[in-house]
ZAPABA-450373 format. One record per residue (C-alpha): x, y, z. Coordinates in Angstrom, 3 decimals. Layout:
% ZAPABA-450373
     east    north       up
        X        Y        Z
...
***
This chain:
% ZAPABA-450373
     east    north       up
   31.786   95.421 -130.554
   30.802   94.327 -133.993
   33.067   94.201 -137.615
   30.842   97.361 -138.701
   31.533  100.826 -139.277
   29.553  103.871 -137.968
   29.974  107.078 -139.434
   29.845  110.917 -138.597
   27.344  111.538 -141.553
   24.793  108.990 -140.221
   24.618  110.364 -137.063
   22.315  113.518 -135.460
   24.859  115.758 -133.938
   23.119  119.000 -133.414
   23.929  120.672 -130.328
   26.002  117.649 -129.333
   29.721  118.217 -127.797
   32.021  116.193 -130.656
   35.775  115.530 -129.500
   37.278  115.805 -132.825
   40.290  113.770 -133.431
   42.457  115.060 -136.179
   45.878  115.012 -137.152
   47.458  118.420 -138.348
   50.732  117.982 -138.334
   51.829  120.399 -140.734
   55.000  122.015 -141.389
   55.035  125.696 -140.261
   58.022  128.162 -141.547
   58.621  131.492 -139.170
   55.770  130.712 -136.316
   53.169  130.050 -140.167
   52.210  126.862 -141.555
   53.798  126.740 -144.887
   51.924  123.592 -146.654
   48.093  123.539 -145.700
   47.382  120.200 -147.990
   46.697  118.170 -144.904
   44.634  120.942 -142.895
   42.410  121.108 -146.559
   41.682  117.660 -146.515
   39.906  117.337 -143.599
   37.997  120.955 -144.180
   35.520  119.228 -145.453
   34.416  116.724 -142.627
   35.072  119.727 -140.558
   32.653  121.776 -142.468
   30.011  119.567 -142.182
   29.776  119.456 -138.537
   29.486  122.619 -138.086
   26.675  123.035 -140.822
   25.289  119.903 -138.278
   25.370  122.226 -135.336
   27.998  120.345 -133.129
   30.218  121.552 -130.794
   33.741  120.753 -131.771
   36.492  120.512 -129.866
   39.780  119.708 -131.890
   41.832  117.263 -130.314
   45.195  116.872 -131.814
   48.928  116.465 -131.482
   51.810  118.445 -132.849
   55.299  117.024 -133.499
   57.314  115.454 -130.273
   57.349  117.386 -127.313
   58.000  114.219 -125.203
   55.671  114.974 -122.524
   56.206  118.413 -121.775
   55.026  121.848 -122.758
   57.404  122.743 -125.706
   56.274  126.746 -126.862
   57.262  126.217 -130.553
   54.604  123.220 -131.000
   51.696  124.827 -129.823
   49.081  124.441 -132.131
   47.996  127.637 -132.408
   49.373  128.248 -135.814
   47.853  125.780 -136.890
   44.368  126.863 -135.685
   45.115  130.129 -137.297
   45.514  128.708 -140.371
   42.630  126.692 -139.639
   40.520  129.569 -138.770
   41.339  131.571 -141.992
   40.522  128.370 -144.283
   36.915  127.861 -142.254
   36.404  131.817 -142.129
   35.185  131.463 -138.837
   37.250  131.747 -135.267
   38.765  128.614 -133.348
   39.877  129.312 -129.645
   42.701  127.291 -128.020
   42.399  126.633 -124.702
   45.461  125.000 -122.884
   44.012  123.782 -120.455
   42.781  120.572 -121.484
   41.539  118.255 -118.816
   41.801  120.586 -115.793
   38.648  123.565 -115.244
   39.777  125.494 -117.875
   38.968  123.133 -120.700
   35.894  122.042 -118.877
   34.455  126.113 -118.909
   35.649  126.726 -122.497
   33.679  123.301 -123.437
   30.755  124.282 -121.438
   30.552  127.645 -122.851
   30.137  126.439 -126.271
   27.574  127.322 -128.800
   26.335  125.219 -131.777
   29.210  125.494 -134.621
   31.438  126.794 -132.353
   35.081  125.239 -132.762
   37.799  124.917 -130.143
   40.649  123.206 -130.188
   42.487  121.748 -127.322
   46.096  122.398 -126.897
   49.029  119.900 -127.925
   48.113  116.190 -126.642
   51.381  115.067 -126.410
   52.041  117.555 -123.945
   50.665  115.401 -121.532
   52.368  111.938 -121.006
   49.595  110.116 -120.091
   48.955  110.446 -124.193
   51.403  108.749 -125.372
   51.339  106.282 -122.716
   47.339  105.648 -123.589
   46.567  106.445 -119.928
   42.730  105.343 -119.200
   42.358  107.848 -116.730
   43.896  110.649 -119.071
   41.015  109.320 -121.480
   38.011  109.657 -119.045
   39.507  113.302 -118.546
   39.110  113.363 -122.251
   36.125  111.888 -122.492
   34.542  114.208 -120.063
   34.383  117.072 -122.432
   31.977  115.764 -124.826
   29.432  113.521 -125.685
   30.420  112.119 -129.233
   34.019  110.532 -129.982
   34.412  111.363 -133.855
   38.424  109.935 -135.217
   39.499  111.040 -138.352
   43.048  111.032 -137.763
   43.672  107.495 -139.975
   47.544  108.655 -139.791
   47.607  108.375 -135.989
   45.491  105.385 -136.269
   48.062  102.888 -135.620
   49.290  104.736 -132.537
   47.844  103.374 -129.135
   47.526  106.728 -127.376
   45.209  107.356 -125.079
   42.882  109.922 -127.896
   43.358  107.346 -130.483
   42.693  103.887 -128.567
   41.852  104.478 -125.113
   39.089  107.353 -125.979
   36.788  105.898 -128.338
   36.296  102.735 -126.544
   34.763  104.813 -123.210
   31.765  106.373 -125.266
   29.690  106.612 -128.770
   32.496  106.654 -131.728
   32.261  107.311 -135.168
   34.602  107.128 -138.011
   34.722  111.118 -140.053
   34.781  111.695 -143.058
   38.334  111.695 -143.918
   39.278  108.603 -142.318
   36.166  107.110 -144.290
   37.444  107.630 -147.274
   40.669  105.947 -146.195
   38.670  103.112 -145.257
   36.605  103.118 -148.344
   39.761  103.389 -150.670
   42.129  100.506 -148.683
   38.739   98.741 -148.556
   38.126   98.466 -152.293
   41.834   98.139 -152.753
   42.948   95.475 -150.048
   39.871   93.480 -148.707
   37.838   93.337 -151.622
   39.973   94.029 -154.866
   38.857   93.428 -157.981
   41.541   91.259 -159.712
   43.839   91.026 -161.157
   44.962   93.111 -158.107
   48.629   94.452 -158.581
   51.346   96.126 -155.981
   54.178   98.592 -157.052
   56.875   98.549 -153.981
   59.839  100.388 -153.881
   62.185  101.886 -151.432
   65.857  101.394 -150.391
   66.136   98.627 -148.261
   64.399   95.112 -147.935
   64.844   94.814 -144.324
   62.001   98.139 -143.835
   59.470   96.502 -145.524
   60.091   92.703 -144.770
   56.518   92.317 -143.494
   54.904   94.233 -146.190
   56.761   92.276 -148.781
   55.621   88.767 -146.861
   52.017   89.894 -146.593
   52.115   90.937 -149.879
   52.782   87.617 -151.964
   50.113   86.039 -149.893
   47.467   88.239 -151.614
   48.469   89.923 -155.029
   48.696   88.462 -158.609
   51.459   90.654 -158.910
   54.527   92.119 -156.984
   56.246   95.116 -159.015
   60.036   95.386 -157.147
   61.478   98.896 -157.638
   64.014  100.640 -156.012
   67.530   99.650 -154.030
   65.096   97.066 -152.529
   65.108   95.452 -156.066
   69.003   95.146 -156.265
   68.365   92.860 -153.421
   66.569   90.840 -155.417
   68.843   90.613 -158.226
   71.267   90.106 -156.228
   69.876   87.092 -154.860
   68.789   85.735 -158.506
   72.790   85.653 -159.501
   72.690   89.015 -161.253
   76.068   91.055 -160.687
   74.554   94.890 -158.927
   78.188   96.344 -159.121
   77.875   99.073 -156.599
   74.491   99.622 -156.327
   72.805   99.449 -152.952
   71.826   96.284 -151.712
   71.294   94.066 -148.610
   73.681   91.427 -149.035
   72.421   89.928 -145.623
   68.748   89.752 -146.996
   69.851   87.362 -149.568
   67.992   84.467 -148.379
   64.770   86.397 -147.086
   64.434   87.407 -150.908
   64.801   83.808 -152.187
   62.592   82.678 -149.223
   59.978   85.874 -150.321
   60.214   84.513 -154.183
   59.356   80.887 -153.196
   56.765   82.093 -151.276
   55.475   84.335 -154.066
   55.670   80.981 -156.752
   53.536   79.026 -153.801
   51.026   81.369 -153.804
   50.826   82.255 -157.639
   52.460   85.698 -157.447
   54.352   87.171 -160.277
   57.326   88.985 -159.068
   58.787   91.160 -161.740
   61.856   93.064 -161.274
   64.017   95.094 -163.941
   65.441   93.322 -167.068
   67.035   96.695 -168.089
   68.908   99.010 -165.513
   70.170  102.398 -165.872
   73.348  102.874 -164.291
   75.768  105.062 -163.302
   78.864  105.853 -160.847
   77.978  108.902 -159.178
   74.675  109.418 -156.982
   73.925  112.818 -158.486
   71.448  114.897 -160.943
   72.193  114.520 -164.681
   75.503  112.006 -163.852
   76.775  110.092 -167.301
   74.766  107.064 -167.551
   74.043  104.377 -170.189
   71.126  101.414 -169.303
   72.511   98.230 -169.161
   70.850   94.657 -169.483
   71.795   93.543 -166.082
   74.854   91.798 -167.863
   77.350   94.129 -168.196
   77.658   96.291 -164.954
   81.215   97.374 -163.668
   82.116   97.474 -160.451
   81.755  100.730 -159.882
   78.632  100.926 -161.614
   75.269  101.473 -159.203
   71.926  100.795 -161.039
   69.683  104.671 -160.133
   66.624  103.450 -161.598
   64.439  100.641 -164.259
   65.594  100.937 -168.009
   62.583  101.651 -170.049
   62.057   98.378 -170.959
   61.298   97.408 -167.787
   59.037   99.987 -167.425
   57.352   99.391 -170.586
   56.912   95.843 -169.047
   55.735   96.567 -166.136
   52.952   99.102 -168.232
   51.840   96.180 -170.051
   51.410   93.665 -166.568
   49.056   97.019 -164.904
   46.690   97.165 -168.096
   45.900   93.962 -167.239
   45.373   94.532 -163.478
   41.846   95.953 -162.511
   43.409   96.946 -158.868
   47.054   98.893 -158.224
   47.968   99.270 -155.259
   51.286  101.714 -154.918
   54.435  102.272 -152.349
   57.279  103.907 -152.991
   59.277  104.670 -155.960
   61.147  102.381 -158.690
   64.436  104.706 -158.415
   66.101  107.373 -157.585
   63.070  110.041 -158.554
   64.530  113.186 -156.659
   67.621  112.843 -159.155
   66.845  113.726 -163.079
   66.814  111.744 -165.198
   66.987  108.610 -162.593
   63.065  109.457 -161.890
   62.009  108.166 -165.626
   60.464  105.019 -164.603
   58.958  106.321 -161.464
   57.341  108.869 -163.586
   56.263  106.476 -166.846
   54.910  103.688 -164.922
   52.884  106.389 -162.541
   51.367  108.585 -165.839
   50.638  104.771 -166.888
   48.615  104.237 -163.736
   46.896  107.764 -163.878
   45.690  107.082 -167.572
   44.254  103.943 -166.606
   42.522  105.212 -163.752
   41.249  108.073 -165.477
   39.516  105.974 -168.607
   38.321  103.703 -165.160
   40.451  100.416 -166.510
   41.696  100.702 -162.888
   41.404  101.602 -159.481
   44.144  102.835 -157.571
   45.684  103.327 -154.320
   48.640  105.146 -153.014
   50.466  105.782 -150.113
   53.702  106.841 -147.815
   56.212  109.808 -148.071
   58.293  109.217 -150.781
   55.027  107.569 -152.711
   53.427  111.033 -152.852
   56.654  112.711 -153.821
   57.254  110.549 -156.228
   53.981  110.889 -157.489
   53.769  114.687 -157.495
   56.720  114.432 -159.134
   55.025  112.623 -162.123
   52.461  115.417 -162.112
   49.585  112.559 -161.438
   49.133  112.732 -157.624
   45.433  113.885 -158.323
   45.133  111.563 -161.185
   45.044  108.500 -158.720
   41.732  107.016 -157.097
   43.008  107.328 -154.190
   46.402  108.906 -152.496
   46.708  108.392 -148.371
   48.495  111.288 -146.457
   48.538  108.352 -143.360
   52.260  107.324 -144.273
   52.820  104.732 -141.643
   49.245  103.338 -140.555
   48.723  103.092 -144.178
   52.031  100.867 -144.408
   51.157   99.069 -141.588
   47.765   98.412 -142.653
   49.185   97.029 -145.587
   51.459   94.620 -143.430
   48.381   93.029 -142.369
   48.579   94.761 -139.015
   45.649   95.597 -136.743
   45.227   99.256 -136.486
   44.444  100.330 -132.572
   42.203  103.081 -133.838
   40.742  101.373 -136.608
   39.506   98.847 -134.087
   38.399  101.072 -131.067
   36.325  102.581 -133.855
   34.671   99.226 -135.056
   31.343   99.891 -132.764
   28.525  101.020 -132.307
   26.855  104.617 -131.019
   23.596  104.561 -129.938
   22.959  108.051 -131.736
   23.320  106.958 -135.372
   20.074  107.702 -137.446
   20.628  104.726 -139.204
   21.821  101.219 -138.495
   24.731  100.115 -140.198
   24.847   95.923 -140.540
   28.055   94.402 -139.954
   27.853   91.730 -142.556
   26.472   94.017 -145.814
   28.672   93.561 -148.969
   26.581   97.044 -149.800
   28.746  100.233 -149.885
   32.059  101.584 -148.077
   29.857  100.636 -144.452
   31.827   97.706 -143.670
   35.739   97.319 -143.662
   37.747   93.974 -142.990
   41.211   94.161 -142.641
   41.699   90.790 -145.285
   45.554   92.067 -146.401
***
């Protein structure tokens, strides 16, 4: 195993069986899938084998059926929707490693897609059963993951899989790679992270990673009551850990050790109901009542926080600075993202966003294509940025004797080579 990267794009494929690991889980509405954004993201790689003149079969996982064959998350809507998107058929056979999946594979043409039914059907998936993967493994010849989102799972077509033949990273996960590569491992500094979120205690190692390795920590959210709270400054009723009072002193020191700025709100906007348009006022942090709970950054703050990113040359982004689904609590979510979008569109920046209620919040804004880059991985991409190893980032770190090009381990020269530095 080296630290290098191989890639679907450098290799010859033609005629070759490719196991295909994606991740479409997509949200379907009366037996349809009713938001295609993740299936269209991957189209692309997809496309490309084909014009290659591979043999793809789809392997994939749908929701939690727990080991067991649940009807409603087949994934045959979702190779309909597939289908219509490509303009070209995709089977599903459901018989994955018995004789049935065998003949369908072996019947194959060049182009030809089929996609295996729901993984996590079987047990042995979840479990990352080895012999479950040589099952796998038996129906092709190439190992291609781009699934990034499942890449911190050890399942058996996500860890287990890649490691028993020639892998390659596709082009989606690529681009993953590419983006937390130029953001993460090799910033260009200053290099800046906006966290946000409700509670301390869920991002405890991001937050301790963090400090290590950013100029600057932006604190949004419930999470930054904590810190307030911690720093003497009366949160009323706002939501707060009061337990996590001394793991946010201990995350500041650390943050002064290592040269990190940590800036939270000066200026609050508060209010005492948790609803749309409630009666609000923005306080200095002073003056809050007791039933008073601060919804979001006063625009000072924000306009603070503006002026610390134009300096920045890296931003790296997750989770919102308040309550953004509640108007007009989503103000300095929204002013501090548009601020981010312009500098990345006149290039001052580069940045890099990811999670659930990141991509909300962003879409929100009206900016979520406005970004360099904006991850659909959720939790690899949060666990990447705890520092973690990924198990199928690093059963894809290898080599396949097919590529048409080698790809050195050590080059500083283009998006070939990844190290997981943050």
């Amino acid at each position: 195993m080296t630290d290098g990267f191989l890639f679907a794009d450098e290799m010859d494929l033609a005629e070759k069986r490719v196991l295909l690991r994606l991740d479409v889980n997509v949200p379907l509405q009366d037996g349809r899938v009713s938001d295609d954004t993740r299936i269209r993201r991957i189209l692309p790689g997809l496309q490309s084998l084909v014009a290659a003149g591979a043999k793809i079969i789809i392997l994939t996982h749908f929701g939690r059926p727990k080991g067991k064959v649940v009807d409603t998350l087949s994934v045959r809507p979702v190779a309909a929707c597939m289908a219509e998107l490509l303009g070209q058929p995709i089977t599903v056979e459901g018989d994955v490693v018995g004789p049935g999946g065998l003949a369908a594979v072996a019947a194959m043409s060049a182009g030809q897609i089929v996609m295996m039914e729901n993984l996590r059907f079987y047990p042995q998936e979840e479990a990352n059963d080895s012999g479950f993967a040589e099952k796998l493994a038996a129906l092709g010849d190439i190992y291609i993951g781009d699934a990034f989102s499942c890449a911190h799972r050890a399942h058996a077509s996500v860890d287990a899989l890649p490691r028993l033949m020639p892998a390659a990273a596709g082009r989606s996960f690529a681009a993953e790679l590419t983006a937390l590569h130029g953001a993460l491992a090799a910033p260009q500094r200053p290099l800046a992270a906006v966290v946000g979120g409700a509670k301390v205690s869920s991002k405890l190692a991001l937050l301790e990673n963090l400090v290590t390795k950013v100029d600057g920590l932006v604190l949004g959210g419930g999470m930054a009551n904590t810190f307030l709270l911690a720093k003497g400054v009366s949160i009323g009723a706002s939501l707060a850990e009061p337990d996590m009072l001394s793991t946010a002193s201990g995350i500041m020191a650390t943050a002064a050790a290592h040269k990190c700025r940590i800036l939270l709100p000066t200026d609050v906007v508060v209010a005492t109901a948790f609803k749309a348009n409630a009666p609000h006022r923005i306080s200095d942090g002073g003056d809050i009542a007791a039933d008073e709970m601060i919804l979001d950054a006063g625009p000072q703050s924000g306009a603070a926080v503006n002026a610390f990113l134009a300096e920045c040359r890296t931003v790296v982004w997750n989770g919102p600075m308040g309550a953004f689904e509640l108007t007009p609590f989503d103000a300095a979510t929204n002013a501090v993202a548009r601020e981010v979008a312009r500098l990345t569109q006149n290039r001052q920046i580069m940045s890099v966003a990811g999670g659930g209620d990141t991509m909300a919040a962003l879409a929100n804004a009206g900016v979520n294509d406005h970004f360099t880059y904006v991850s659909t991985a959720g939790g690899a991409f949060l666990e990447w940025l705890e520092g973690k190893t990924l198990p199928g980032v690093d059963a894809l770190q290898q080599r396949c004797p097919d590529a048409k090009q080698t790809v050195a381990p050590t080059s500083k020269r283009g998006p070939h080579v990844f190290r997981q530095s943050i």
